[in-house]
C-alpha positions in Angstrom: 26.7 -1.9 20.0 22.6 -2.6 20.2 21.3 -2.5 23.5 20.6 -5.9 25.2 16.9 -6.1 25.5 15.1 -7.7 28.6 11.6 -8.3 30.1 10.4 -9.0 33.1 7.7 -12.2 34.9 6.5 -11.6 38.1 5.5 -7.5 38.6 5.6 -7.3 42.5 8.2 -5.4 44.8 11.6 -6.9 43.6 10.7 -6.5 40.1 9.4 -2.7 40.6 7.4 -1.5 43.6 10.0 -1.1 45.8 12.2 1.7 43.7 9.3 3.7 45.6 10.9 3.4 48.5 12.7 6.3 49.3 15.3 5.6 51.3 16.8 2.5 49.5 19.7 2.4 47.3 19.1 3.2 43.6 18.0 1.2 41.6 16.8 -1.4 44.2 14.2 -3.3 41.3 15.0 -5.2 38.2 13.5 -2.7 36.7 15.1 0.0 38.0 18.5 -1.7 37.5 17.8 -2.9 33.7 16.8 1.1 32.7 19.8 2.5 34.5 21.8 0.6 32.8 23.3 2.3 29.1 23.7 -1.0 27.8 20.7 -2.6 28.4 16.7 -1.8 27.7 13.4 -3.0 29.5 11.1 -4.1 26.6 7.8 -6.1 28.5 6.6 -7.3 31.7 4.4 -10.0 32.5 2.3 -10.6 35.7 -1.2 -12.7 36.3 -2.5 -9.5 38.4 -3.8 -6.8 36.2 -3.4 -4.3 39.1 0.3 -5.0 38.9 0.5 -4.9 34.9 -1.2 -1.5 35.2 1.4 0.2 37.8 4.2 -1.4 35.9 2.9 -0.1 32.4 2.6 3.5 34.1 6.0 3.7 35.4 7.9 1.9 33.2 5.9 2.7 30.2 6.7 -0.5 28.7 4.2 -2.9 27.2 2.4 -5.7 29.4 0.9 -8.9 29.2 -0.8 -11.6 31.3 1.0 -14.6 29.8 4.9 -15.1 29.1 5.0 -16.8 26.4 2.8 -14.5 24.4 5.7 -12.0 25.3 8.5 -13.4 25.0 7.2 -14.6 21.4 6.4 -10.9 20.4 9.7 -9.5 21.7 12.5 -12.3 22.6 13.9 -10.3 25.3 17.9 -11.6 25.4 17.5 -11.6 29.0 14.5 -12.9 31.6 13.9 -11.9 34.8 12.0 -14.2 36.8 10.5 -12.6 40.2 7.5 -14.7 40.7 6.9 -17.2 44.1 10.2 -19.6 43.9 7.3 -22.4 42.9 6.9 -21.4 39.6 10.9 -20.9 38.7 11.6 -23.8 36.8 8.8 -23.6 34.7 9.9 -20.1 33.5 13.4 -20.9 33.4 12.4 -24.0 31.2 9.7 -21.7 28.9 12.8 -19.3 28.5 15.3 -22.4 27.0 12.2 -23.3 25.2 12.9 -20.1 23.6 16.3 -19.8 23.4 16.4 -16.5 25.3 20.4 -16.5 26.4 20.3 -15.5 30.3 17.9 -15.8 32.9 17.8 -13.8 36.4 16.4 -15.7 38.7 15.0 -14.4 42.2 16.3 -16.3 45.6 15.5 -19.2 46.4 16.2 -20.5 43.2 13.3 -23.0 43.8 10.7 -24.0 46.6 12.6 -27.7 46.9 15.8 -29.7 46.4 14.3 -31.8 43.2 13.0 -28.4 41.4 16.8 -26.2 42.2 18.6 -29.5 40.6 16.0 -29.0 37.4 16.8 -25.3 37.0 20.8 -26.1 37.9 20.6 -28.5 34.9 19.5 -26.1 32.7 22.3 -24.4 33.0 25.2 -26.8 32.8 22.9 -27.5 29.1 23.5 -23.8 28.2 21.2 -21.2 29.5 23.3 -18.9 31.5 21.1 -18.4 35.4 22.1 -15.5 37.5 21.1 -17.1 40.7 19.6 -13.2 43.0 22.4 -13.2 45.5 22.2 -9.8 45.7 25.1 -9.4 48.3 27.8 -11.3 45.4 27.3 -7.9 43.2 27.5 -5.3 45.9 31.0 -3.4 46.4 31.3 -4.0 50.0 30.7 -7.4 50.1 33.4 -7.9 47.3 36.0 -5.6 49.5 34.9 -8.5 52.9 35.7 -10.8 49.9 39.5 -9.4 49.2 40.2 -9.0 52.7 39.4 -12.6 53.7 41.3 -13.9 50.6 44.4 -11.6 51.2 44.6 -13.3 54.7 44.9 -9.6 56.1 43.6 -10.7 59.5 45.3 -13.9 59.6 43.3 -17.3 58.6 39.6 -17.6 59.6 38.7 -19.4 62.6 35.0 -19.1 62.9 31.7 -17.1 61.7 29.5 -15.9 64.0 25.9 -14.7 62.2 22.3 -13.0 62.9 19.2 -13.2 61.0 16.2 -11.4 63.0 13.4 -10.6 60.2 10.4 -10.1 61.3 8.5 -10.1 65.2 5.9 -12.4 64.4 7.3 -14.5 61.1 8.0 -18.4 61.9 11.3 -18.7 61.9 11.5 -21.1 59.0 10.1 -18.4 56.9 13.3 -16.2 58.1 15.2 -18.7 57.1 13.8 -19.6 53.8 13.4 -16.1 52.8 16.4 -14.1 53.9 18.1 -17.0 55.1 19.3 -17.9 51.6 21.0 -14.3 51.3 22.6 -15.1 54.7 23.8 -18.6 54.0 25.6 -17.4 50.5 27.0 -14.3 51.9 28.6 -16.4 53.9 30.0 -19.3 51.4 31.1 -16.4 49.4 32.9 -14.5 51.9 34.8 -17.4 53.2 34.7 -19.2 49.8 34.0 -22.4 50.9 31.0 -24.5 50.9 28.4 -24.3 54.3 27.6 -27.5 55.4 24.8 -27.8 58.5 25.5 -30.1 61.8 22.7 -29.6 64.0 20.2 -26.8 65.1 18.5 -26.0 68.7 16.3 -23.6 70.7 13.1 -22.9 69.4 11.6 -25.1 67.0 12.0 -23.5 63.1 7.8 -23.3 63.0 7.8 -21.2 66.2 6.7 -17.6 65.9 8.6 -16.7 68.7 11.7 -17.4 70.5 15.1 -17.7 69.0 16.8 -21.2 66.9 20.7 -22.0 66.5 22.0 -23.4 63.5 25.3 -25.0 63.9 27.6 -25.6 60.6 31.2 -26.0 59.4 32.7 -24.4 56.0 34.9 -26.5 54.2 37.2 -25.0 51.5 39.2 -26.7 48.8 42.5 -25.3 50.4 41.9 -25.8 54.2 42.4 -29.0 55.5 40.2 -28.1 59.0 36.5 -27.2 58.7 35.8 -23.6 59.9 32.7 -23.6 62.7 29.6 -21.9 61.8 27.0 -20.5 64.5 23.9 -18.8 63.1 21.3 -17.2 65.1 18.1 -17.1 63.9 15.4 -15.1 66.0 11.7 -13.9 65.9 10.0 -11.5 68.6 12.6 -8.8 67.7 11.1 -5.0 66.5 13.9 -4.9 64.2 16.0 -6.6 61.4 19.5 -7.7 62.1 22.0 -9.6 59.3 25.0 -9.7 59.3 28.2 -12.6 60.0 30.7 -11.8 61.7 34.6 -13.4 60.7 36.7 -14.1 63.7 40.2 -14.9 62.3 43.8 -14.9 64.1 44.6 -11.4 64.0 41.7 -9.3 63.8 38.0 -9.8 62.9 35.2 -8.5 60.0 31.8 -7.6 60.7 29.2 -6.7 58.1 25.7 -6.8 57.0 22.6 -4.2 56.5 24.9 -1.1 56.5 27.3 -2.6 58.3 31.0 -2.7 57.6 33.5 -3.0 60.5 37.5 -4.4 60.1 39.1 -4.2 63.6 42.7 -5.6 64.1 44.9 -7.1 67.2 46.5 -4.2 68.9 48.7 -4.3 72.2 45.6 -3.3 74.8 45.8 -0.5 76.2 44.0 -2.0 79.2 46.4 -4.3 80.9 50.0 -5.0 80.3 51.2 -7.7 77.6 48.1 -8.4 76.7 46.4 -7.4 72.9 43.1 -6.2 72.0 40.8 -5.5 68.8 41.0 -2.3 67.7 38.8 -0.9 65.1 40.6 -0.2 61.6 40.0 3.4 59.9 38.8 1.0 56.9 34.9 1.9 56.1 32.6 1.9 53.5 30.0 4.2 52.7 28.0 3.4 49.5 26.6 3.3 47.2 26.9 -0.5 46.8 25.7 -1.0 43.1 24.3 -4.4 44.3 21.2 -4.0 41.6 23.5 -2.6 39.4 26.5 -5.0 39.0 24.1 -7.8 38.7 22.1 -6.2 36.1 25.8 -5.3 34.4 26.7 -9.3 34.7 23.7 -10.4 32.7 24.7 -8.0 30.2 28.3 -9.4 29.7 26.8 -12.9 29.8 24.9 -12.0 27.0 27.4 -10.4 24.7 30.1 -12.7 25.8 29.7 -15.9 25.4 30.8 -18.9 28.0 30.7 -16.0 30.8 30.4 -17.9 34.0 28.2 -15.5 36.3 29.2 -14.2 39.8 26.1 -15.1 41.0 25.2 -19.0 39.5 22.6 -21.6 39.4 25.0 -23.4 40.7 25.6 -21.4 43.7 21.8 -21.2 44.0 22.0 -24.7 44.3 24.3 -25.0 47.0 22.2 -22.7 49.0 19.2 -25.0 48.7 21.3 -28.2 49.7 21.9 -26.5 52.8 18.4 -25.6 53.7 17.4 -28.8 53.1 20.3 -30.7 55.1 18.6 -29.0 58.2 14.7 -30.3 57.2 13.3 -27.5 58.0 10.1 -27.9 56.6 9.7 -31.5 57.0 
């Protein structure tokens, strides 16, 4: 079968720089991803910056150009990776339906506002398939959380705890527009249900410092109670912290950044006929193939047709709704 071809808009650290990083899972880039993959070949790039056409050219010794649609009319790649500032998203997912290129891979957010994410969600329900960059859908330990939450192994979920510290000095709204989006589908797919927002305190979201508290509620199709949401967004911290944690009847689940923890109701051994949580033998150790499997979606998407993708405009969407039900940059 001939290879599905792809190129790539926007030439910064998602799209290629960071596969320098040497202590990141392989391939970590749209780039790296699309020329791991057997089935699937990197054919241009595109980016304003010459600097960044240059490093891309070099490493991925793949032809370059300054504007899109001179590229994708030379080589009508059958799938288009946008990675440029969430601004300019649905004018390159509308150039590539102009062009009738099949799929699209969008970076998160899917756009800088409400009105622009319903454009580019649009799109899709008029035929161009969008693979919405929800990284954490594709990767393998996510999708075991997934099976254990679904398979009810810990009993039915009764709340989510999560943690989003990104940055010492970033305003927290940044946090929360940037990585935030990652966080908030992680958790509608985990739980399969929709995130809805009630109310946020602490610090205010354009703070540099201090620490903000988004409460929430999931509602599912099948439950007929809401599940309570707490998110905890903080600056001032040295570090990064995400992860969610799933409290349900019997046990709990805790993951994130290299985090994966199942621990189940025990009798203690503590105090007499009482129980406590104690941590499961389950694990997982890598490597994710978050990159990878996304990369590998596209590719079905393309050679079979009607594929819905994990990782939707659609679900991109939902993320957006959410952000903006808490006005966070209003």
């Amino acid at each position: 079968m001939k290879k599905t071809s792809a190129a790539i808009v926007g030439l910064g650290r998602i799209a290629s720089l960071l596969e320098e990083d040497s202590l990141r899972e392989k391939p970590c880039t749209h780039a790296g991803a699309i020329t791991a993959n057997t089935d699937c070949v990197l054919v241009a790039g595109c980016d304003i910056d010459e600097e960044r056409r240059r490093l891309f050219a070099d490493k991925w010794q793949v032809p370059v150009y300054a504007d899109a649609a001179e590229m994708l009319r030379i080589h009508t790649p059958q799938i288009l990776v946008i990675a440029t500032h969430p601004d300019s998203h649905y004018h390159y997912c509308r150039l590539a339906a102009d062009f009738g290129i099949p799929a699209v891979i969008c970076e998160k957010p899917l756009a800088d506002n409400i009105r622009e994410a319903r454009k580019i969600a649009r799109l899709a329900e008029h035929g161009l398939v969008i693979i919405t960059n929800h990284e954490r859908r594709y990767a393998q330990d996510h999708t075991r959380a997934r099976a254990i939450l679904d398979e009810a192994a810990l009993g039915g979920l009764l709340s989510v705890r999560a943690v989003l510290y990104m940055g010492k000095t970033k305003r927290l709204l940044d946090v929360l527009w940037h990585d935030g989006t990652h966080l908030a589908d992680a958790i509608m797919f985990l739980a399969n249900a929709r995130l809805k927002h009630r109310r946020r305190w602490g610090a205010p979201l354009t703070a540099r410092a201090g620490t903000a508290w988004l409460e929430g509620e999931l509602r599912a199709e099948s439950s007929v109670q809401p599940i309570p949401v707490i998110i905890e967004v903080g600056a001032g911290r040295d570090h990064l912290v995400f992860e969610i944690e799933f409290s349900c009847e019997k046990g709990r689940l805790r993951i994130g950044n290299r985090i994966f923890e199942v621990w189940e109701s025990a009798p203690s051994p503590y105090a007499e006929q009482f129980r406590s949580l104690k941590r499961t033998d389950e694990v997982f150790t890598g490597p994710t193939g978050y990159f990878a499997n996304m990369v590998q979606d596209a590719v079905a998407c393309v050679q079979e047709g009607g594929r819905t993708p994990r990782s939707s405009a659609a679900d991109g969407l939902r993320v957006i709704e959410y952000l903006n039900s808490i006005k966070a940059w209003r």
